[in-house]
C-alpha positions in Angstrom: 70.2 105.9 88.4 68.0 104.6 91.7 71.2 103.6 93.5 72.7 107.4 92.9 69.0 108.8 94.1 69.0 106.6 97.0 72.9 107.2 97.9 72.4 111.1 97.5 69.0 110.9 100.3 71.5 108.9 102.6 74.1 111.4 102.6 71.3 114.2 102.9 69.2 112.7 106.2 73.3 112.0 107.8 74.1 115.4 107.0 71.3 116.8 108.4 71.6 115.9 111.8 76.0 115.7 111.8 75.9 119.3 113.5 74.8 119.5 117.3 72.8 122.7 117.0 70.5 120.9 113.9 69.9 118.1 115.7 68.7 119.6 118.8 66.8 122.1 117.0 64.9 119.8 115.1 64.3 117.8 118.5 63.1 121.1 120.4 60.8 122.1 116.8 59.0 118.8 117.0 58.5 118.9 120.4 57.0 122.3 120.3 54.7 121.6 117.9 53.6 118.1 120.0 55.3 115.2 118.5 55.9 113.7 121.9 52.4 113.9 123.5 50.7 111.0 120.8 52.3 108.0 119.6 50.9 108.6 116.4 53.4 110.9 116.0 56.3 109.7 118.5 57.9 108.6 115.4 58.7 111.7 114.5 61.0 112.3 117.1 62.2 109.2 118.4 64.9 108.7 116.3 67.2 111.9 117.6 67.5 110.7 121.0 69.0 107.4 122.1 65.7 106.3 124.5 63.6 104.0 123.3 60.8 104.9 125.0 59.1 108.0 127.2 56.8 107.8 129.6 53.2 108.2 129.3 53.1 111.9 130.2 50.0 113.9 132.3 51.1 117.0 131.5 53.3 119.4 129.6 55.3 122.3 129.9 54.1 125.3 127.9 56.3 127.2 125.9 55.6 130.9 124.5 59.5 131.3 122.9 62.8 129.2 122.8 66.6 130.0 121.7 69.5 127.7 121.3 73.0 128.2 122.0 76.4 125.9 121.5 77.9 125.5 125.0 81.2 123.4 126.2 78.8 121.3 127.7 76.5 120.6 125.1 73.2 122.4 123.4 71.7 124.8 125.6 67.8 125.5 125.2 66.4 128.5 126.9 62.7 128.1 127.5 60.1 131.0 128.1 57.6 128.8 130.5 54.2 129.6 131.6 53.7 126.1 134.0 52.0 123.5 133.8 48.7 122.2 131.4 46.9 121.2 132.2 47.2 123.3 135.7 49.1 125.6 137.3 49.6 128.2 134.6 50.4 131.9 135.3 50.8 134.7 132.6 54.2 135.2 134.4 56.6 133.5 132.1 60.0 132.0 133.5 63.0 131.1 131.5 64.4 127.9 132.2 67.3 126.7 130.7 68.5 123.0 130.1 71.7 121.7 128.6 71.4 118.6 126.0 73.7 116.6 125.8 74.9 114.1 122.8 76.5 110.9 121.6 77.7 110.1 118.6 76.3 106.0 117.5 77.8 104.2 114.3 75.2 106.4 112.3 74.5 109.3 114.0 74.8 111.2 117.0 71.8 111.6 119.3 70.4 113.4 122.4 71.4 111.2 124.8 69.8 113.6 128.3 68.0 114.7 129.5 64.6 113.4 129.2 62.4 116.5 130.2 58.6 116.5 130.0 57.4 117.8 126.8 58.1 121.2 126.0 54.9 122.5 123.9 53.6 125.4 122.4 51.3 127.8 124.0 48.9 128.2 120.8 49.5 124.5 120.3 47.5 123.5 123.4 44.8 126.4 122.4 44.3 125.8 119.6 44.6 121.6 118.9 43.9 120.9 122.6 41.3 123.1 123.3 43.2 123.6 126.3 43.8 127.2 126.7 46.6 127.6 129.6 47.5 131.3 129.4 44.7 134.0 129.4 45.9 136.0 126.6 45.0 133.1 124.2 
């Protein structure tokens, strides 16, 4: 019975992650909500791309909206950006898209580039942070 309980979570956390749009979306959800700005939660993360480590970042991109979309060339993310925190925010939002590309490993595929600065939520910063980068927080 443990061996049946164990096979079926297997198949489950493969599965989860065999499609391209599932595994970047997960990537782009934790990264909205700030996995990649601690390394207490880095692990979170770390496993859907193929670096091992990121850089120690200053600052962050905030993010008031994203949508994916299945391209030839990958998954692309549109962002709605407001800059920089901390500094060099506007209330004028941008979209910027970027194209994620993948690899397939002996286990899984993973996001293989590119490695962008984190990509986090507006209220996130607010609210967590008590950094407050857009003036209608």
């Amino acid at each position: 019975m443990k061996f049946k309980i164990i096979f079926t979570l297997l198949i489950m956390s493969s599965a989860s992650y065999a499609d391209p749009m599932n595994l970047v979306n997960r990537y782009v959800e934790l990264d909205y909500a700030g996995a990649r700005l601690s390394s207490d939660t880095y692990g979170n993360i770390s496993s859907l791309s193929a670096w091992e480590k990121e850089p120690g970042w200053d600052s962050a991109v905030i993010v008031s909206d994203y949508s994916l979309e299945v391209t030839p060339d990958g998954v692309a993310v549109t962002y709605i950006e407001h800059g920089y925190c901390p500094g060099g925010m506007n209330d004028i939002a941008t979209e910027n898209t970027v194209i994620f590309k993948l690899a397939d490993t002996i286990d899984e595929s993973v996001i293989t580039e590119p490695l962008i600065e984190p990509h986090v939520s507006a209220e996130l910063m607010c609210e967590k942070f008590k950094q407050c980068c857009i003036s209608s927080m």
